[in-house]
BAMI-876480 format. One line per 8 residues: number of its first residue (from 0); for each residue x negated, y, z negated of C-alpha. Coordinates in Angstrom, 3 decimals, always signed. Example, Ala and Ser with C-alpha at 12.3 -4.5 7.8 and 13.67 -1.06 7.14 Angstrom:
# residues 2
0 = -12.300 -4.500 -7.800 | -13.670 -1.060 -7.140
END
This chain:
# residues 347
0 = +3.648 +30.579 +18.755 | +4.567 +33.539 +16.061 | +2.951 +34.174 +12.491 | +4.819 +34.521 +8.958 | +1.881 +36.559 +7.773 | +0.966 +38.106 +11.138 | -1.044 +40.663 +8.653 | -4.323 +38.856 +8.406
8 = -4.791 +38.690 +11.984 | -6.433 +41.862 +11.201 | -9.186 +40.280 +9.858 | -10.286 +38.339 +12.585 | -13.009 +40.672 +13.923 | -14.545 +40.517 +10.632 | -15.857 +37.810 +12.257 | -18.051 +39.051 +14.591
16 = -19.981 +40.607 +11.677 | -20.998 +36.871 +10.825 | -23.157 +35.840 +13.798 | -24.721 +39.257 +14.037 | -25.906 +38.272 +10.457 | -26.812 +35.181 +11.788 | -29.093 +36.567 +14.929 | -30.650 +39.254 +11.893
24 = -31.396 +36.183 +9.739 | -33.206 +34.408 +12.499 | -35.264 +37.506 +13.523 | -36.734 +37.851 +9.931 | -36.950 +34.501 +8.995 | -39.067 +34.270 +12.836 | -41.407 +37.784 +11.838 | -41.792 +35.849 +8.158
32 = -43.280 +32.267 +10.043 | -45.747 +34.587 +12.508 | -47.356 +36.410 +9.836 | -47.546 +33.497 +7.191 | -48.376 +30.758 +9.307 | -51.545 +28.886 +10.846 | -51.679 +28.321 +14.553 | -50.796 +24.893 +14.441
40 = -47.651 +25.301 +12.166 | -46.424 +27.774 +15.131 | -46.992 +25.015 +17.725 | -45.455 +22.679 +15.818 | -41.875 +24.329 +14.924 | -42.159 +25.443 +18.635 | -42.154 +21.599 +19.528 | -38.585 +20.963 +17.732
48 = -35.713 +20.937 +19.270 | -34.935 +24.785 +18.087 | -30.919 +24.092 +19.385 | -30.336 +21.628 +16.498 | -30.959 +24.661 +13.809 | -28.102 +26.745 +15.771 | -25.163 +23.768 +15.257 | -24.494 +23.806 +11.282
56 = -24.155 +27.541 +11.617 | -21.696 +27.426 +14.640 | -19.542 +24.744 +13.229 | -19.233 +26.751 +9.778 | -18.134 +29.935 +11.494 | -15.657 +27.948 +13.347 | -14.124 +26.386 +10.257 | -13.985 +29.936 +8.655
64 = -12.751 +31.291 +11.838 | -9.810 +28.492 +11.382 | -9.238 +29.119 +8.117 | -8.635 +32.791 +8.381 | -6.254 +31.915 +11.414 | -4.721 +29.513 +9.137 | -3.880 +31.915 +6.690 | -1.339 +33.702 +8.985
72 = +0.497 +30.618 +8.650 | +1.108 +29.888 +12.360 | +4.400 +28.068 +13.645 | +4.440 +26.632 +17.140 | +7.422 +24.882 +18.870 | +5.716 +21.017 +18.939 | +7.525 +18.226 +20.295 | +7.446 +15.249 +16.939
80 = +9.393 +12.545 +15.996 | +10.828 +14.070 +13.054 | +11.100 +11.848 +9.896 | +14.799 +12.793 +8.515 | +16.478 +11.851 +12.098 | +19.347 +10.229 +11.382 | +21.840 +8.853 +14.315 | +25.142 +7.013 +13.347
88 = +26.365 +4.400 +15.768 | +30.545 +4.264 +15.866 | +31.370 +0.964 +17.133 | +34.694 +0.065 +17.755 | +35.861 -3.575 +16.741 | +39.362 -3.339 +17.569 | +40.980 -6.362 +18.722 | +40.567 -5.492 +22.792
96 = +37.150 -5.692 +22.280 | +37.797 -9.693 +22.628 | +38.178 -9.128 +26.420 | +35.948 -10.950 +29.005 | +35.242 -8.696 +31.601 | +32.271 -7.696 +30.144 | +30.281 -11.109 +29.987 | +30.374 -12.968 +27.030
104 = +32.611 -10.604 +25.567 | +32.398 -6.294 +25.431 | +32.316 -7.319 +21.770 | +29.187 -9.855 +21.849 | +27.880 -7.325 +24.861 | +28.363 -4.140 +22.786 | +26.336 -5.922 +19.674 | +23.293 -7.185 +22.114
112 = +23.134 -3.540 +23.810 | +23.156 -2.268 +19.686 | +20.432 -4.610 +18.775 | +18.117 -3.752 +21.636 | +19.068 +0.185 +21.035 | +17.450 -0.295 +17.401 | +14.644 -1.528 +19.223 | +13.734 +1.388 +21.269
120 = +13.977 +3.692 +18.282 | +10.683 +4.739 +16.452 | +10.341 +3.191 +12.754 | +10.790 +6.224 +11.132 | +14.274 +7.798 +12.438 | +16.681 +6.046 +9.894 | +20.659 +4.523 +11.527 | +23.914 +3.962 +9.795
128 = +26.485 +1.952 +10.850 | +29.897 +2.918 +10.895 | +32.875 +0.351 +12.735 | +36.190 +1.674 +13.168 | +39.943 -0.180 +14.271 | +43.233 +1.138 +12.573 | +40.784 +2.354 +9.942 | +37.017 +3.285 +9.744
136 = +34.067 +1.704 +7.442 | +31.157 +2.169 +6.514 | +29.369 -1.233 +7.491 | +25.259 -0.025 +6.678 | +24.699 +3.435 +5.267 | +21.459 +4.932 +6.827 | +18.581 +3.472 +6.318 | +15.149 +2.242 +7.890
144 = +15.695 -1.460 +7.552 | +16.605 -2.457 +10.832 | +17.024 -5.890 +9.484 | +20.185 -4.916 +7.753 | +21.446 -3.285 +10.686 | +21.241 -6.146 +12.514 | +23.219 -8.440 +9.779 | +25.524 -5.767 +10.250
152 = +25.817 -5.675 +13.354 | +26.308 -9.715 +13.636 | +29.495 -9.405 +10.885 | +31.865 -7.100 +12.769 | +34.881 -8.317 +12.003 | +38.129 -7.247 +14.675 | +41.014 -5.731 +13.814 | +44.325 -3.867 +15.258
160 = +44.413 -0.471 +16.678 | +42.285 +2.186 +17.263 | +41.343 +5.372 +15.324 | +38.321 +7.211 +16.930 | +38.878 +10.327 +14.789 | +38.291 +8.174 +12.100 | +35.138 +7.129 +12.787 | +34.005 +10.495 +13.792
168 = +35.220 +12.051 +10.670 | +33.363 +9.264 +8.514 | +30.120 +9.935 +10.468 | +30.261 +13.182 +9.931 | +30.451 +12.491 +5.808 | +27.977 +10.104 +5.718 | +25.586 +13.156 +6.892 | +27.203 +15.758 +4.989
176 = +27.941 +14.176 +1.738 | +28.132 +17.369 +0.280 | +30.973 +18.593 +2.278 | +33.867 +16.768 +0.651 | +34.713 +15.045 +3.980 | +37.686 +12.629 +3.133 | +38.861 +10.479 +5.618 | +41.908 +9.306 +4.211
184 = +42.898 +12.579 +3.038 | +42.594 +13.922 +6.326 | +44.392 +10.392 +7.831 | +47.757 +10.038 +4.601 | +46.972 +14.057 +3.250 | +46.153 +14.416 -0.737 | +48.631 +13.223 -2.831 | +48.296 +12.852 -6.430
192 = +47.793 +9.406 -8.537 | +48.590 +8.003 -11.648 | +46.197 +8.163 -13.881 | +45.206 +6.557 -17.431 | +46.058 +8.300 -20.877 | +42.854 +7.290 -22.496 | +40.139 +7.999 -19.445 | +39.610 +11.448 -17.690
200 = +38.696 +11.515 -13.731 | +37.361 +14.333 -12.449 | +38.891 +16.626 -10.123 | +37.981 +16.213 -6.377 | +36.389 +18.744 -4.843 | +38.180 +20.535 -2.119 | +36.035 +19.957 +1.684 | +33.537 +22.633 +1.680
208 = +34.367 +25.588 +3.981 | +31.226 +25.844 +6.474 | +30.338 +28.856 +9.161 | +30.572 +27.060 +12.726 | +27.268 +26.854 +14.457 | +26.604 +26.530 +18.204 | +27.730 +23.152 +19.223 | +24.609 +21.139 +19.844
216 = +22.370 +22.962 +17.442 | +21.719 +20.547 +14.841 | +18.558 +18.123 +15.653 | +18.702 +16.527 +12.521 | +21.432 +13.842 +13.435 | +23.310 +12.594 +16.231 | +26.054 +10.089 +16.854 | +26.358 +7.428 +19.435
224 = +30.500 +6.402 +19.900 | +31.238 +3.537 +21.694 | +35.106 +2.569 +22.601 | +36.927 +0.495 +24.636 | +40.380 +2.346 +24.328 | +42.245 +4.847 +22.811 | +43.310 +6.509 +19.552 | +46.460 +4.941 +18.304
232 = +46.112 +6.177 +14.559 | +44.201 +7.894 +12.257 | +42.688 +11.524 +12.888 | +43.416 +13.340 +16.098 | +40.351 +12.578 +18.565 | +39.724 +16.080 +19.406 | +40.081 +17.255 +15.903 | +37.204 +15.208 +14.820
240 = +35.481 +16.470 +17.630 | +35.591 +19.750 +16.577 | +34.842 +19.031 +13.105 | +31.547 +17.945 +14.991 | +30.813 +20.747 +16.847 | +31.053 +23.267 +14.052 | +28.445 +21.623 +12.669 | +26.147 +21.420 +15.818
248 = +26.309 +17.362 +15.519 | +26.150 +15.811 +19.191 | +28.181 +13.167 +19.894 | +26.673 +10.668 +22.929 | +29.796 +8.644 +24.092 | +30.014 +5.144 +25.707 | +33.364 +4.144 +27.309 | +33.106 +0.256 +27.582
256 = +34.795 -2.174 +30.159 | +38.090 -1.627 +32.360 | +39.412 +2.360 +32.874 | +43.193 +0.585 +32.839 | +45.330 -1.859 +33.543 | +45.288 -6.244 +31.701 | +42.227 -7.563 +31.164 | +42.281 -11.425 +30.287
264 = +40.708 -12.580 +26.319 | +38.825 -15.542 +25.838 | +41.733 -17.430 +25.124 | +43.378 -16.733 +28.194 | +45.852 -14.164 +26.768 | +45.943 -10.761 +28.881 | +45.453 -7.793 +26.986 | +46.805 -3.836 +28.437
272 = +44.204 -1.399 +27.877 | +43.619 +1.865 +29.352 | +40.104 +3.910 +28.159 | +40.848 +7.549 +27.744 | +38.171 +8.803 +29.545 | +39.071 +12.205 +29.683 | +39.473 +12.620 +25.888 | +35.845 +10.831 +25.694
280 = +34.469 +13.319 +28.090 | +35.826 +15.906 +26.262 | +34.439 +14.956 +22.950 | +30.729 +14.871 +24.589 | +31.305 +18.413 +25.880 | +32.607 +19.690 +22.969 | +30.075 +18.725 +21.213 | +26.972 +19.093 +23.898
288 = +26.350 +15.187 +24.089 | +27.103 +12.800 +26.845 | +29.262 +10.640 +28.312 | +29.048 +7.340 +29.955 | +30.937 +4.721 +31.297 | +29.479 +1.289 +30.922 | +31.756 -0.778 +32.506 | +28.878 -4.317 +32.487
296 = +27.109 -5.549 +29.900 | +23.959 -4.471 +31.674 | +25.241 -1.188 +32.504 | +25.839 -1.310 +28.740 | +22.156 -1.858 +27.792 | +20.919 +0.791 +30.161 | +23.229 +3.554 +28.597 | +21.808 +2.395 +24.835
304 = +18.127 +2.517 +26.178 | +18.595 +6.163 +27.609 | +20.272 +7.060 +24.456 | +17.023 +5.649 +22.653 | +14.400 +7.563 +25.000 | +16.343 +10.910 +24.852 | +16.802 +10.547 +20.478 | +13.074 +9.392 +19.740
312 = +11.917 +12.770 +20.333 | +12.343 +16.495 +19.482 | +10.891 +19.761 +19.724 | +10.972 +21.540 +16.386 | +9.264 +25.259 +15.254 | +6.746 +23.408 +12.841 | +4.375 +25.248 +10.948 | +0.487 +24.335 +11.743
320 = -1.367 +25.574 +8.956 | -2.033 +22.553 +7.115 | -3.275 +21.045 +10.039 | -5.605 +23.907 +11.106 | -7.116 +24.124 +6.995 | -7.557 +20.561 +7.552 | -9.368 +20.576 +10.727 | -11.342 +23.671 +9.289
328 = -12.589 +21.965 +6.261 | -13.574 +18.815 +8.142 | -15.819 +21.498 +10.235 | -17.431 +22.350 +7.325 | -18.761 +19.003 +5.849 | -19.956 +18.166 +9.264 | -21.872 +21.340 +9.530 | -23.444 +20.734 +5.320
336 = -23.868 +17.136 +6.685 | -25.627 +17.685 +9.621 | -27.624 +20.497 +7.809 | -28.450 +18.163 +5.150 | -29.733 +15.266 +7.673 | -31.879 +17.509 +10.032 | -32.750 +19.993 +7.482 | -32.997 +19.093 +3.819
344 = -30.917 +21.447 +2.974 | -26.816 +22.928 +3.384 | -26.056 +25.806 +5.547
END
């Protein structure tokens, strides 16, 4: 724990002063009942239970005691589900994923494992939805509803070829919409189009130019890849990957079904695939996430529910002072109401 106003710490033993007042009160409000007082008034305030009188008092120099700690706005490293979480899920839907040896389908597998993911993960930590083939889309933009996300996640719709870059690249600008992330800029380069005589676009912004961080560093957002192959088109895996890294983004990556060789489709057709594991791996190091091979549809499931135990939570440098001035006042009404009910009177 640290202070951003470590200065009023100083005037913590101002509060001894207060129960030495206290104990001075007591005295001369106890010489004041002996002189004035008959013999049987004495016996009777003797009678009470004299520890009751001593509990308003404590609980008010405890709330003042909080609120002067309060003041030096403390910040302590607390482990909370923090509300602007926001993890993409990359899902490939290229035309491999069609292949049986994940049962029904690493397709159909891939979309149950998603489904019970979004499931594990607390209300509040909004998911996008990003699918990627020979190109990428945007299929949900983040959000809370998890109802969309699973319409969604039920339309994939396959296509040919495989750009991973892609999809990393259009994660990356759904989180940073402000940094002029274009993904087919990056994929065919900027070239310039025609445009109409009597209406005036506005000039694109160039991608903002951003200081690396450490790779890793950024809790706010994560991204969970999954892939059955390799890149084919589209932005250079690694390239992407770095893109990531710069700005501290993890990227958790699931390589799903056979490592190489034919795999038979549903309609009896073999398929050659070979998952580039070692390009995967590299994009979870690079980027301080994690790789894993699911290569069963409940392997599959396991990987998503460690992913979902591992995102729900994080431990952030969170400032405590509203909570303290909150717990402080809440001290104080119980000591005026407890005053008020034994007494007659507030402290």
């Amino acid at each position: 724990m640290f202070f951003l106003w470590p200065d009023f710490l100083w005037l913590m033993p101002a509060l001894a002063l207060l129960p030495a007042a206290y104990l001075w009160l007591l005295r001369r409000r106890g010489k004041a009942a002996v002189r004035y007082s008959s013999l049987g008034t004495v016996r009777a305030a003797a009678a009470r239970r004299q520890w009751r009188r001593h509990v308003p008092p404590a609980l008010l120099l405890l709330a003042c005691a909080g609120l002067l700690f309060a003041t030096a706005r403390p910040v302590a490293r607390i482990p909370l589900p923090w509300a602007r979480t926001t993890i993409m899920l990359a899902m490939d839907v290229s035309l491999s994923m069609r292949v049986s040896d994940v049962k029904p389908t690493r397709l159909a597998a891939a979309q149950e494992a998603a489904k019970l993911f979004l499931q594990d993960l607390p209300r509040d930590i909004e998911v996008g939805l990003v699918t990627f083939a020979g190109s990428s889309q945007v299929a949900q933009r983040a959000t809370l509803d998890r109802g969309a996300l699973v319409t969604a996640i039920d339309a994939f719709q396959m296509q040919i070829g495989t750009a991973v870059g892609n999809a990393i690249v259009q994660c990356l600008a759904e989180l940073f919409p402000d940094h002029g992330l274009d993904v087919g800029d990056m994929t065919f380069g900027s070239k310039p189009r025609a445009r109409s005589l009597d209406t005036k676009e506005k000039e694109k912004a160039p991608p903002k130019q951003i200081a690396p961080v450490v790779p890793g560093s950024y809790n706010a957002a994560a991204i969970v890849l999954l892939s059955d192959g390799r890149r084919t088109t589209g932005v250079d895996t690694l390239v992407a990957a770095k893109m990531a890294a710069d700005r501290g983004v993890r990227i958790y990556v699931v390589g799903l079904g056979t490592a190489g060789g034919a795999a038979p489709t549903p309609e009896g057709m073999p398929i050659y695939m070979q998952l580039d594991e070692p390009t995967l791996r590299e994009v979870a190091r690079m980027t301080g996430g994690e790789y894993h091979h699911a290569g069963t549809a409940e392997k599959l499931r396991s990987v998503y529910e460690t992913l979902g135990s591992r995102l729900q939570v994080m431990t952030r440098e969170t400032e405590i002072t509203g909570l303290l001035a909150l717990v402080s006042a809440a001290l104080a009404l119980a000591a005026a109401t407890l005053s008020m009910l034994w007494f007659g009177r507030t402290v």
